[in-house]
N, C-alpha and C positions, 0 to 999 in steps of 0.2 A: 511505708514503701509499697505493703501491697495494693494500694489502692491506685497508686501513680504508675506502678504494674501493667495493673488491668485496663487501665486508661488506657495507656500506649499500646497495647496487645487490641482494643475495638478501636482506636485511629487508625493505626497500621493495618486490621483487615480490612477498615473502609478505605483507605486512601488504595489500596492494592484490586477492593472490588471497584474502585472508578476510574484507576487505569484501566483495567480488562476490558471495560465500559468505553473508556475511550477509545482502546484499539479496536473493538468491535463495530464503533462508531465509523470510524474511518474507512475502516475495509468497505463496509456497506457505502460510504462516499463512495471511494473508489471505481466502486461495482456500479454503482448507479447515474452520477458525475458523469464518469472517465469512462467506463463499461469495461474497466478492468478488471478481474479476477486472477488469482490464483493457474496457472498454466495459459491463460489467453497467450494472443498474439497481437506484437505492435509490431506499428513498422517506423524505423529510422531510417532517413532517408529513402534510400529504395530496397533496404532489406531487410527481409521476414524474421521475426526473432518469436523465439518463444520463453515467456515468463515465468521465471525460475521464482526468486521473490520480488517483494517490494517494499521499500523500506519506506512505512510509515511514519516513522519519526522525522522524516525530512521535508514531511509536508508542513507548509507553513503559511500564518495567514497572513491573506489581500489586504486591500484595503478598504474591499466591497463586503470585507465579509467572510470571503469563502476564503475554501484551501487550496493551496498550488497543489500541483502534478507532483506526485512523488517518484523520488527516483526509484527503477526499476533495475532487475540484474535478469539477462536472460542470455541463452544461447542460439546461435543462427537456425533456422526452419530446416531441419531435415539431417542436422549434424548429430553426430554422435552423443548420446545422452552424459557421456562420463564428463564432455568435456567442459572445462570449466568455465562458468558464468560470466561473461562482461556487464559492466555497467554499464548500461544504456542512458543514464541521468533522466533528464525529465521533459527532452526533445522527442519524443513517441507522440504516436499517432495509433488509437486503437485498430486492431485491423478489423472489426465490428464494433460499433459505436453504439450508446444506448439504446436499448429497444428494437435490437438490429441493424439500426444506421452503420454503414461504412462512413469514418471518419472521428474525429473527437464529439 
């Protein structure tokens, strides 16, 4: 038994160091892709929101390949910090696009 142990204890680190791995992966999509980050700004329809989080797990793959647009939860541009996050899902439009671009 201790050897079926120690097995399961090096899967289990590696399978948890290739999640991390994968969330790391994604975010940098996001960042690069999308020109999303952490506190940016999109815009739905015609209003300014600012990017509370973004939920990685809901990206999901094409058929080309790539990853769709992850849903994002942010609050309106200029609103009170406490107030609570909407989901904005995956209709966003970065309000700076990669490499400085306005637009996706």
């Amino acid at each position: 038994m201790d050897y079926a142990d120690s097995v399961q204890k090096v899967l289990l680190r590696k399978i948890n160091k290739a999640e991390q791995d994968l969330m790391q992966l994604k975010l940098d999509y996001c960042r690069f892709i999308f020109g999303l980050t952490h506190r940016s700004q999109v815009i739905v329809g015609e209003t300014h929101y600012l990017v509370q989080s973004v939920d990685l797990d809901s990206m999901t793959r094409e058929e080309d390949g790539s990853l769709s647009r992850p849903v994002v939860w942010g609050i309106p541009e200029g609103a009170d910090p406490d107030v609570a996050p909407l989901s904005l899902g995956t209709d966003w439009v970065a309000a700076k696009g990669p490499v400085g671009r306005a637009g996706p």
